[in-house]
C-alpha positions as CSV (number, residue, x, y, z in Angstrom):
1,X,-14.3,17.8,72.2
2,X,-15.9,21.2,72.8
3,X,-17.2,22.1,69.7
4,X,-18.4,18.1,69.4
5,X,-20.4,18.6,72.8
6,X,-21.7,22.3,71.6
7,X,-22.5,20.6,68.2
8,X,-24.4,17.5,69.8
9,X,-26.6,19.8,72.1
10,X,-27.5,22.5,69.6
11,X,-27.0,21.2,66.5
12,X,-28.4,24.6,64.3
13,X,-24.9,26.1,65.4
14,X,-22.7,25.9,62.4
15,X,-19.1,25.3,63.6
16,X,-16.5,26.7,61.2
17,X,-13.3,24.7,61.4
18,X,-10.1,26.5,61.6
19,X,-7.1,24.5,58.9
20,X,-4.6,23.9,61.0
21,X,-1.6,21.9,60.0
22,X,-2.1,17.9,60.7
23,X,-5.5,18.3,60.6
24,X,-8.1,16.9,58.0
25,X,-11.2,18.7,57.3
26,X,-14.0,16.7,56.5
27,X,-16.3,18.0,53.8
28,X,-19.1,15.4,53.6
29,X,-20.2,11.9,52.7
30,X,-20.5,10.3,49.3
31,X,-24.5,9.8,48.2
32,X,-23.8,8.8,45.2
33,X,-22.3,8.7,41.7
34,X,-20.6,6.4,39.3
35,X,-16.8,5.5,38.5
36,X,-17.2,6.9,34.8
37,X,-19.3,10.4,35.8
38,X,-17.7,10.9,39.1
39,X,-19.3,10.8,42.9
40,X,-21.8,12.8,44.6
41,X,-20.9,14.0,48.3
42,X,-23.2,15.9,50.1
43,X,-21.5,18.7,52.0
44,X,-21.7,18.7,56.0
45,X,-23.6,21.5,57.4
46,X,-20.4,22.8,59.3
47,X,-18.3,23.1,56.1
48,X,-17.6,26.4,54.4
49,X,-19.1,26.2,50.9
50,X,-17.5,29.2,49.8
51,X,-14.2,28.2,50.9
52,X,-14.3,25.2,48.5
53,X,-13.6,25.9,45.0
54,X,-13.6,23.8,41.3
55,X,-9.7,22.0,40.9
56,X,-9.8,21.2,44.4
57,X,-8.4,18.3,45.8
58,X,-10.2,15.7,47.7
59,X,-9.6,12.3,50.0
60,X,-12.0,9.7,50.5
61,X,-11.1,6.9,52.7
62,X,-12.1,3.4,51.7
63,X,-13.6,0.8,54.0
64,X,-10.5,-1.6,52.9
65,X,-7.7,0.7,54.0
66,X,-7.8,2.7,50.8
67,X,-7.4,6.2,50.4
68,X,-9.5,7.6,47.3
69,X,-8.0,10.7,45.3
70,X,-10.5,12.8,43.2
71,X,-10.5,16.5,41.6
72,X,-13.8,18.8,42.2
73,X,-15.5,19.4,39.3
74,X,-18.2,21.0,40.2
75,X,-20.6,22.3,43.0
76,X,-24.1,22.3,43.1
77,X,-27.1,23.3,45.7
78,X,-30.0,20.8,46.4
79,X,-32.8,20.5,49.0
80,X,-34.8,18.0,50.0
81,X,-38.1,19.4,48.3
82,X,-38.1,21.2,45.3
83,X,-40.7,23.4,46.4
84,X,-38.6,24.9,48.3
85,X,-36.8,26.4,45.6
86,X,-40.0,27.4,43.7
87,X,-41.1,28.8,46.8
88,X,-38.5,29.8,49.2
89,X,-39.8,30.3,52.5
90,X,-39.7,34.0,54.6
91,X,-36.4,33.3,56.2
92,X,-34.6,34.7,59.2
93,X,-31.9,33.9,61.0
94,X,-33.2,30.9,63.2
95,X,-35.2,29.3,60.1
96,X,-31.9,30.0,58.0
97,X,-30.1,27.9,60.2
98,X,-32.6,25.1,60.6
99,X,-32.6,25.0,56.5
100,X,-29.0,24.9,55.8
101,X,-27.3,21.3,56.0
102,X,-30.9,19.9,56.1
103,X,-33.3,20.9,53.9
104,X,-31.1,22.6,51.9
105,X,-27.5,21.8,51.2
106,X,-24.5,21.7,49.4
107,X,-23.2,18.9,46.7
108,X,-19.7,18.4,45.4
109,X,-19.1,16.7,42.2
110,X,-15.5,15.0,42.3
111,X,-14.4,12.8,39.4
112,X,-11.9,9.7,41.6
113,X,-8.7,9.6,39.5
114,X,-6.3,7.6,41.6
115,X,-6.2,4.7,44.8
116,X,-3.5,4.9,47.7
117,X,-3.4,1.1,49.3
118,X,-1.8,0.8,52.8
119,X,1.7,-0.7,52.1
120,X,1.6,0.1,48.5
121,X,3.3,4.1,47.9
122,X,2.9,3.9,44.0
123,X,-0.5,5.5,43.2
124,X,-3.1,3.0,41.0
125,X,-5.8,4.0,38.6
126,X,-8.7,3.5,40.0
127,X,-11.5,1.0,39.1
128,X,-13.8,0.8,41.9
129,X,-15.5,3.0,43.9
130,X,-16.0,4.1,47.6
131,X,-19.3,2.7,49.3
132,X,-22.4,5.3,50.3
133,X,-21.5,7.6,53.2
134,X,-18.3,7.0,53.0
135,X,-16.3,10.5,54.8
136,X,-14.6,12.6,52.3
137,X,-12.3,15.3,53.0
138,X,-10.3,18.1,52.1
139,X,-6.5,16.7,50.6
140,X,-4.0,18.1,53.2
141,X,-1.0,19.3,51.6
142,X,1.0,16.2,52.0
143,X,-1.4,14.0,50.3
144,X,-1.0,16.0,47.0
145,X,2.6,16.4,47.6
146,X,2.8,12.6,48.0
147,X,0.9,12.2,44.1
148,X,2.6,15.0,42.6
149,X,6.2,14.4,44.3
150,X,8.4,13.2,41.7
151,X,11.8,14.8,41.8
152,X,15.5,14.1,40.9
153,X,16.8,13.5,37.2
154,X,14.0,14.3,34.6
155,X,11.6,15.9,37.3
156,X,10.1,19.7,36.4
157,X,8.4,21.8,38.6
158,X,6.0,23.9,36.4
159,X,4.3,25.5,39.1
160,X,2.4,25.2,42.3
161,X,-1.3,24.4,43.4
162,X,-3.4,26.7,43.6
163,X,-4.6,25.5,46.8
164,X,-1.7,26.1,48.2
165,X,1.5,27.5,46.9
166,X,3.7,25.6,49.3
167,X,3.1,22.6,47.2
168,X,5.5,21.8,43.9
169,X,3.7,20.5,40.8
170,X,6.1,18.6,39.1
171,X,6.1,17.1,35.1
172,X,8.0,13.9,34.5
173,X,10.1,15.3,31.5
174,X,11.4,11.5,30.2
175,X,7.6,10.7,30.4
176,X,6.6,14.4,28.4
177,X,8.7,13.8,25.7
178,X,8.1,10.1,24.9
179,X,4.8,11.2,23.0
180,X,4.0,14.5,21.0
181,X,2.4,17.2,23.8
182,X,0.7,20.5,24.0
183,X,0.6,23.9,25.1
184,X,-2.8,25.4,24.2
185,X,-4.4,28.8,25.6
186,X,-6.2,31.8,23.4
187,X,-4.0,34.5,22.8
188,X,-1.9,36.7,25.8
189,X,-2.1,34.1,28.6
190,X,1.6,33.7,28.5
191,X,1.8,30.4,26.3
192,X,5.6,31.3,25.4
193,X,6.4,31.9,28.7
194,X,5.3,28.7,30.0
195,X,6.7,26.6,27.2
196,X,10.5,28.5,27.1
197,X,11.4,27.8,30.6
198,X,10.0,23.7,30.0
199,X,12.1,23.4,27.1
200,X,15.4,24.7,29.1
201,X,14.8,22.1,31.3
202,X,14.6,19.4,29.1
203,X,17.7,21.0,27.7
204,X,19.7,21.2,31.1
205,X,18.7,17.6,32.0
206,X,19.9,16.5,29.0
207,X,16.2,14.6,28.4
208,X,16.3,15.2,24.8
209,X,17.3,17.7,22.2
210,X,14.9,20.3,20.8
211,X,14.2,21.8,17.1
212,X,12.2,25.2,17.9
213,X,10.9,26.8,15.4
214,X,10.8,30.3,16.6
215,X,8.1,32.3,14.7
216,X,8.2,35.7,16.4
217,X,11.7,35.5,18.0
218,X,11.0,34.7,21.5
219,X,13.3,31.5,22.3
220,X,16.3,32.3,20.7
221,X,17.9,35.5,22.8
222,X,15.1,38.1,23.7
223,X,11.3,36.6,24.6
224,X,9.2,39.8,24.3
225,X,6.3,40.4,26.9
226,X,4.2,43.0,28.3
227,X,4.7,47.0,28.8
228,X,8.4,46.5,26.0
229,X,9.8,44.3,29.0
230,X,12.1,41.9,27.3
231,X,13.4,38.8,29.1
232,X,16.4,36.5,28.5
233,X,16.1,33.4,25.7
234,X,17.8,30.0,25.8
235,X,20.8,31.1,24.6
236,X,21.1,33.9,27.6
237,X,20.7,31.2,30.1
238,X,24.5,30.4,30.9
239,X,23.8,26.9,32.2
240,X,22.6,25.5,28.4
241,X,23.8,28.3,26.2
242,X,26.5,25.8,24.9
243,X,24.3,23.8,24.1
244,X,22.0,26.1,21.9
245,X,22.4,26.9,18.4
246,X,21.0,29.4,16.5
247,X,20.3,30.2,13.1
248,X,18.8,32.9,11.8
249,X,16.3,32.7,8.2
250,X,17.2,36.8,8.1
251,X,21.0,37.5,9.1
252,X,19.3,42.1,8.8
253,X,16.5,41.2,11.6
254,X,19.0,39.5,13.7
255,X,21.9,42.1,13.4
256,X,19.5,44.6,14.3
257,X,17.7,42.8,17.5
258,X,21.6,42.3,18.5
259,X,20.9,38.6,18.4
260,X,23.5,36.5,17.7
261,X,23.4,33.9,15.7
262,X,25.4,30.1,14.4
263,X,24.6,30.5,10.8
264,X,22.7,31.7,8.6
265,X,20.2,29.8,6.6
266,X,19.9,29.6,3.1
267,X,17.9,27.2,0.7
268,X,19.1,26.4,-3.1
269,X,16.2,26.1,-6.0
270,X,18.3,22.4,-6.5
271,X,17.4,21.1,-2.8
272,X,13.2,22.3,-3.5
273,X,11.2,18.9,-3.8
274,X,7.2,19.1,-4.5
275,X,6.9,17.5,-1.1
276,X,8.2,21.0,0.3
277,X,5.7,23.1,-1.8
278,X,2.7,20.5,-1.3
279,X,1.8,22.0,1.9
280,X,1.4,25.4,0.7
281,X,-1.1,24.0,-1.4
282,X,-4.3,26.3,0.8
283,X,-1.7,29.0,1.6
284,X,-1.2,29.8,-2.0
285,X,-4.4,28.6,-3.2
286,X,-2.7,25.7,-5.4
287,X,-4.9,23.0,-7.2
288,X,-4.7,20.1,-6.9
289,X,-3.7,20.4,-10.2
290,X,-1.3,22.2,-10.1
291,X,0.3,20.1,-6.9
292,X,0.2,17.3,-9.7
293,X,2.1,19.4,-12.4
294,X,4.9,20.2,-9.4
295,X,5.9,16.3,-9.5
296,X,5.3,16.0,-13.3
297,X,8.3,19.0,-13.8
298,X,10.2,17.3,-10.9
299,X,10.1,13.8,-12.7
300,X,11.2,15.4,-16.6
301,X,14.2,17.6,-14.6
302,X,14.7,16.6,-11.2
303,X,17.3,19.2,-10.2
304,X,16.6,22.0,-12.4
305,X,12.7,21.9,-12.4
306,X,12.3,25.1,-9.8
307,X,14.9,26.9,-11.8
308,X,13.1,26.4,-14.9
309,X,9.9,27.4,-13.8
310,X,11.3,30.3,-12.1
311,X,13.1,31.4,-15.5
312,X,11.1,34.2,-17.5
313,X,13.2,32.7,-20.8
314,X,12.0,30.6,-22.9
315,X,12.7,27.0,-22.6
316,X,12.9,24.7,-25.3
317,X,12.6,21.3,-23.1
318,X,9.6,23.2,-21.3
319,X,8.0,24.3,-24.0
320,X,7.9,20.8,-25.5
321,X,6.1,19.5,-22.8
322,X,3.1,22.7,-22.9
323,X,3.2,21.2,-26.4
324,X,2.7,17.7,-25.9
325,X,0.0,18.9,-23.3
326,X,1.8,17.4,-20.5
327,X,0.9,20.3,-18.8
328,X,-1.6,22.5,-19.8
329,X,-0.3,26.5,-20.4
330,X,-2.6,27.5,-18.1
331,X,-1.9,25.5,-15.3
332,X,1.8,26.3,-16.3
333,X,1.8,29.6,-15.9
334,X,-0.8,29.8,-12.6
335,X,2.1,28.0,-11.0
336,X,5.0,30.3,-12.0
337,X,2.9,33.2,-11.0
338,X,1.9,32.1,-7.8
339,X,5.0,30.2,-6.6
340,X,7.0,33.7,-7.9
341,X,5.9,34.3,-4.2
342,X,9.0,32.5,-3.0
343,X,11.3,34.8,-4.7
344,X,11.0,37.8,-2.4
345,X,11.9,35.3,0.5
346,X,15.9,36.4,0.9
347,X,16.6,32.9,2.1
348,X,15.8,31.0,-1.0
349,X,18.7,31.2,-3.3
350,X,19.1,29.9,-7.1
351,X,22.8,28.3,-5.2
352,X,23.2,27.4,-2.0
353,X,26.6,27.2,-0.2
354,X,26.1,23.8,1.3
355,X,23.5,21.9,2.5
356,X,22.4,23.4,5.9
357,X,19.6,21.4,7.0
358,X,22.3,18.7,7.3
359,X,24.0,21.0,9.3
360,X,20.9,21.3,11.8
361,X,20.7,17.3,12.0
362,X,24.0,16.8,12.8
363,X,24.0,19.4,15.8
364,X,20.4,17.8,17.1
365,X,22.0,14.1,16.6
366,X,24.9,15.1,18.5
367,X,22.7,16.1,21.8
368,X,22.9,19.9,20.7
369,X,19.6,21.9,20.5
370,X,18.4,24.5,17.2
371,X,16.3,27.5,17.5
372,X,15.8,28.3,14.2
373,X,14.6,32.6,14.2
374,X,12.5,34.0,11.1
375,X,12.9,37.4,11.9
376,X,10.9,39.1,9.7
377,X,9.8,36.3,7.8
378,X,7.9,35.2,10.9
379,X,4.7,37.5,10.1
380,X,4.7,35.8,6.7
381,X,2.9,32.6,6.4
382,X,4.0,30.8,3.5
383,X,7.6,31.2,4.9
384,X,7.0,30.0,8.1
385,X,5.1,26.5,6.6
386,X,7.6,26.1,3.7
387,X,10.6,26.1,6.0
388,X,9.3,24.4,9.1
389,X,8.0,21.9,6.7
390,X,11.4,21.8,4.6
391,X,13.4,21.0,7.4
392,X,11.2,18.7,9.2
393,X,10.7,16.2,6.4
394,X,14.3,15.9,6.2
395,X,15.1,15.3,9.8
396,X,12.3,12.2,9.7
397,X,14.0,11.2,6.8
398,X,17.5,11.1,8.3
399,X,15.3,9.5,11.7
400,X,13.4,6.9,9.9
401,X,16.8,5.7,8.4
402,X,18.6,5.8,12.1
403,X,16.1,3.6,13.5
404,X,15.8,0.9,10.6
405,X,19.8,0.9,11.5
406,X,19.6,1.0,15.1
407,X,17.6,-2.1,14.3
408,X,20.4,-3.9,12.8
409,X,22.8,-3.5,15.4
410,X,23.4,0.5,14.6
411,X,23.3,3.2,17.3
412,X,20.2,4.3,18.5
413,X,19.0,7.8,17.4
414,X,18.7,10.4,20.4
415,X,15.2,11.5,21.5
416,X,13.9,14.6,19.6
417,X,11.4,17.0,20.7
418,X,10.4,19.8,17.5
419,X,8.8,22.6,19.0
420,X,6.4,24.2,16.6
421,X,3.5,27.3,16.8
422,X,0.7,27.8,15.2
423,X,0.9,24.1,14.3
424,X,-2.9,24.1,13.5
425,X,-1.1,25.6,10.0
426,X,0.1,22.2,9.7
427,X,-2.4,20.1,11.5
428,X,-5.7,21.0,10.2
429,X,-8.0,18.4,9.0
430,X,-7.6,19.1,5.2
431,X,-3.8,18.4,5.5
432,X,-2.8,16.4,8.1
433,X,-3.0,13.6,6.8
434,X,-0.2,15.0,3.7
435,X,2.2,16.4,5.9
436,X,5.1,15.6,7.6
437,X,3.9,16.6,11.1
438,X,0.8,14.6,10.9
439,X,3.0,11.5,10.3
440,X,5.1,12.6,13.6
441,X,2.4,13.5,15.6
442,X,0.1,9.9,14.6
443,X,3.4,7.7,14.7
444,X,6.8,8.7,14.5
445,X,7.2,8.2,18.5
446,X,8.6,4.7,17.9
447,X,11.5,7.0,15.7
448,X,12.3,8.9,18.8
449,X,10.5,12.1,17.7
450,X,7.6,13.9,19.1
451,X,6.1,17.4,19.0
452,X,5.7,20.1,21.4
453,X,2.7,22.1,19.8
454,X,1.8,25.1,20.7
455,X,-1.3,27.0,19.6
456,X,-4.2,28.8,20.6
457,X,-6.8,27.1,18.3
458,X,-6.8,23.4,19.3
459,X,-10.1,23.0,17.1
460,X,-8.5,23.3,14.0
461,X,-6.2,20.6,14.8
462,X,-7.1,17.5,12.9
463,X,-9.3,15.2,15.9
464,X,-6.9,11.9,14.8
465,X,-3.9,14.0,15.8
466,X,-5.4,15.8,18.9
467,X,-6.1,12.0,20.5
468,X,-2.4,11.5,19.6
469,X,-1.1,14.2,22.2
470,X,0.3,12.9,25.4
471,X,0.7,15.7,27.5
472,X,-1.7,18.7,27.1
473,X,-0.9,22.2,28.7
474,X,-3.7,24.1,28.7
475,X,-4.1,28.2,29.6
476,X,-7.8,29.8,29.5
477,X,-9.8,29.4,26.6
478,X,-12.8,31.8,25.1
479,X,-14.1,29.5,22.4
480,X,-16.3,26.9,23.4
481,X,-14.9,24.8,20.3
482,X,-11.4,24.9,21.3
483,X,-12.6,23.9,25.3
484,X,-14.4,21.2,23.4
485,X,-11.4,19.8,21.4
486,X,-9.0,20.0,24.3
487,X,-10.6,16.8,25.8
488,X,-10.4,15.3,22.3
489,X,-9.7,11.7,23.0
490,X,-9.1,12.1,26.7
491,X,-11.5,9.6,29.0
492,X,-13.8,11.8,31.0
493,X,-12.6,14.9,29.8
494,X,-15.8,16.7,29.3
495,X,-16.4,16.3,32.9
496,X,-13.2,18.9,33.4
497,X,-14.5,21.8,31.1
498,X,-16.1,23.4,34.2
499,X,-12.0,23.5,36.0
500,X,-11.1,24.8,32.7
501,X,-13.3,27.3,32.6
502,X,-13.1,28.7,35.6
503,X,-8.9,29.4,35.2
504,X,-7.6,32.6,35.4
505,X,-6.4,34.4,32.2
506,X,-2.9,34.7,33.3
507,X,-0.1,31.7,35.5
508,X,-3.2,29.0,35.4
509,X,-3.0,25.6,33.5
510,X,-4.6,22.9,33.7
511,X,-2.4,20.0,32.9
512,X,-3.5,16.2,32.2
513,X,-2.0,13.5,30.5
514,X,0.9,11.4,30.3
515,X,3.4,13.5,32.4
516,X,1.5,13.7,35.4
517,X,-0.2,11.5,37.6
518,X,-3.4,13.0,37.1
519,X,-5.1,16.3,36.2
520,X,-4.1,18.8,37.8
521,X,-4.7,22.9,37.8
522,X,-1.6,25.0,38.5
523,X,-0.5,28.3,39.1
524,X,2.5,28.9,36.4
525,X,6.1,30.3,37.8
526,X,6.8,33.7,37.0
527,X,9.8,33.5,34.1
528,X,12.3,36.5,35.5
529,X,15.3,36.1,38.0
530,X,14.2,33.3,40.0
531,X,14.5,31.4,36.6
532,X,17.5,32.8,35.7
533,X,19.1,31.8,38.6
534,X,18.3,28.2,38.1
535,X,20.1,28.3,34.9
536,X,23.1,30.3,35.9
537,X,26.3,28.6,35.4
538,X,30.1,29.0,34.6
539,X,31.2,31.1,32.0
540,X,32.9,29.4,29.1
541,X,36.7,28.6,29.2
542,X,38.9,30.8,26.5
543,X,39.0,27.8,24.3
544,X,35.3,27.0,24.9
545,X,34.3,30.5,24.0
546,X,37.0,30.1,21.1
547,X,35.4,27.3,19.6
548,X,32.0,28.6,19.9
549,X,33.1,31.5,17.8
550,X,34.4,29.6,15.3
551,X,31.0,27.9,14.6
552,X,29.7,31.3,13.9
553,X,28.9,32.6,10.9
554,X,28.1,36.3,9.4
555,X,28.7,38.0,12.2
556,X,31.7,38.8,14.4
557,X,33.3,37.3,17.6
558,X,31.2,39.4,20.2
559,X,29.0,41.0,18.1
560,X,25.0,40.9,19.0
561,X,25.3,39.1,22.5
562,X,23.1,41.1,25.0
């Protein structure tokens, strides 16, 4: 009542207003804007404008009992005249004063995302806007608690608002893993880190199970970081470590990280289709060609056709078809040499044991979850594509086939999440539409499997694709291009880039999509102890830990376990 009184008999006495708890502070009144590029509200004299900042949260209140929700994406200064900024008058402190809030003044840009009605809890999309000078004002903590509350079975708190870190951000995990999502950020804003500690929980919750390809060994024991500090992996989190497999492409690299593993993985030249070397058709500069003489051995010996052209003897059956021009000698011998490549990968034998990828289905069909580590293999490329593709082309295979039975009265197959970096390898617009994770990430949601991408070049991800992800994760970006390609298919993305931009290089995200209500910019939890502890659980019984052993291959009963 005082500082109203003080205000209404001098009113070139800006009032700051102290945030005290219960108490809403008014910003401004809308001027203007649209639903589709967001409202204009022109900030009161007494407001701060320094204390406001780009992700913010604002309220508007309706004129029917509704309450408004919108993000600040911007703010502007404006005056009255523009000759005032071409030629700023001599100012003091009285003529400051008169200026500010009148002449002069602040503008917030806020894009509405979501409508509270009175009676109604569950937030709405909005289609309608608020009326001019309508008040606006600063979201009090239990207004974004209220939107970003959801908690209980298949609730994950990935961090807090930057606002205010007394408010939990939470993900809807059933809702995350129902379409193929993202984790994007340029290199060293903690990507890994942010994505480990999501898939745990959609492993403790039991949401799904998960296929991680782990190209520099972070998910499977040890996750590197900063300074040599080394933190625990999935399988050193004792709630879900049951539950995690892992096998291991190079049994040397794993023996001497002291990483345990399941099994070791080995492909036979008998279980190599085309398919499987079709996508290293750019990585080792294959024809197309070439790709066409693959299927044209495969065809003349179906199991024996990598064997033969691997075979520096001469081949009568071969030789009849150089003969016949079938296939040209020099197309022939381009493949041999280049393929020849393969051979100094230690996990592709001329005879495998038994068919392993089966293995890997059955465990992920039966609710358990695969972390499949390259060791050193992971620094090479054409290793990393060939086996992520290998394996993945089977499981939609053994998917595809689940679902068509499921249909019939079979049993349904469980959700699947693959987890795959650098997946603009397999996503780029050249190939995307050949590949196996194109067809996932386009369609196979209605075969219970999505992907869990995560890169830090989202604009060489094929645009078709990029429209197809649910739930995007995004850390700072450098490279205006991959900003750009974030909002790929997103409705009023663009107008975001400025609260994307403006994220800090390390525990920031901004994270829109299917999993949360609406965009949002968080500050990431630190992965260390506090995370641990959330995963801590009972040791394994004798026979638990006896049966668990048993599974193992190539190494003994405690050997490698940190």
């Amino acid at each position: 009542m005082i500082d109203n009184l003080l205000s209404d008999l001098n009113p070139l006495i800006p009032l700051e207003r102290a945030r005290t708890p219960g108490r809403r502070d008014r910003l401004g009144i809308v001027v203007g804007g649209s639903l589709n590029d967001g409202l204009d509200i022109k900030i009161d004299r007494e407001t701060i404008i320094e204390g406001l900042a780009v992700g913010s949260y604002v309220t508007i209140e309706g004129q029917t009992e509704r309450r408004f929700f919108g993000l600040v994406t911007d703010i502007m200064l404006d005056s009255v005249d523009a000759n005032i900024q071409r030629m700023p008058p001599a100012l003091d402190d009285f003529v400051t004063q008169v200026y500010r809030g009148t002449a002069v003044y602040g503008v917030l840009h806020v894009k509405p995302m979501l409508v509270l009605e009175k009676g109604n809890a569950e937030p709405k999309p909005i289609k309608t806007v608020p009326a001019h000078f309508t008040a606006a004002y600063r979201a009090t903590p239990e207004e974004v608690q209220e939107i970003f509350a959801a908690e209980g079975k298949g609730s994950y708190e990935i961090g807090q608002s930057v606002d205010d870190e007394s408010i939990k951000i939470n993900l809807n995990l059933e809702q995350f893993v129902e379409r193929s999502s993202a984790v994007f950020g340029r290199s060293g804003t903690g990507k890994t880190f942010l994505a480990l500690p999501l898939l745990a929980s959609i492993i403790k919750q039991d949401v799904a199970s998960v296929l991680i390809f782990d190209m520099h060994n972070d998910y499977g024991y040890t996750l590197k970081g900063d300074k040599s500090r080394h933190f625990k992996g999935l399988k050193q989190l004792s709630a879900i470590s049951s539950r995690v497999a892992v096998v291991t492409l190079d049994e040397e690299s794993s023996r001497t990280r002291h990483a345990g593993y399941e099994f070791a993985l080995n492909i036979g030249y008998g279980q190599i289709e085309p398919e499987d070397l079709e996508m290293l058709q750019s990585v080792l500069s294959l024809s197309d060609v070439q790709v066409n003489a693959l299927f044209a051995l495969s065809r003349k010996f179906p199991r024996e056709w990598v064997h033969k052209l691997m075979s520096d003897d001469d081949d009568a059956e071969v030789k009849e078809m150089l003969e016949g021009n079938k296939i040209a000698d020099g197309t022939y011998y381009a493949i041999q040499r280049k393929l020849k490549r393969l051979l100094k990968f230690g996990f592709i034998r001329e005879q495998a044991t038994e068919n392993f990828v089966e293995r890997i289905v059955n465990y992920l069909t039966r609710g358990e979850n695969v972390v499949v580590e390259f060791g050193r293999y992971g620094n090479d490329l054409p290793a990393y594509v060939f086996v992520a593709n290998y394996i993945t082309r089977r499981i939609h295979e053994r998917y595809v086939a689940m679902k068509e039975a499921a249909e019939g009265g079979g049993v349904e197959p469980r959700q699947l999440v693959i987890a795959v970096e650098e997946a603009h390898k397999f996503l780029d617009p050249a190939v995307a539409g050949l590949t196996i994770f194109g067809t996932i990430a386009r369609e196979l949601r209605k075969y219970n499997v999505t992907l869990l991408i995560v890169d830090q070049r989202p604009s060489q991800i094929d645009a078709e694709v990029m429209s197809q992800i649910g739930t995007r994760i995004t850390c700072a970006l450098s490279d205006e291009k991959d900003i750009s390609a974030v909002f790929t298919g997103m409705s009023g993305g663009q107008q975001l880039r400025s609260v994307l931009a403006s994220l800090d290089s390390k525990q920031q995200a901004l994270i829109m999509g299917h999993a949360v209500p609406m965009p949002v910019v968080v500050k990431t939890r630190e992965y260390g102890q506090a995370v641990y502890m959330e995963y801590a659980g009972s040791l394994k019984s004798p026979a638990e830990q006896h049966a668990s052993n048993q599974r193992k291959l190539g190494r003994s009963d405690d050997e490698g376990l940190i």
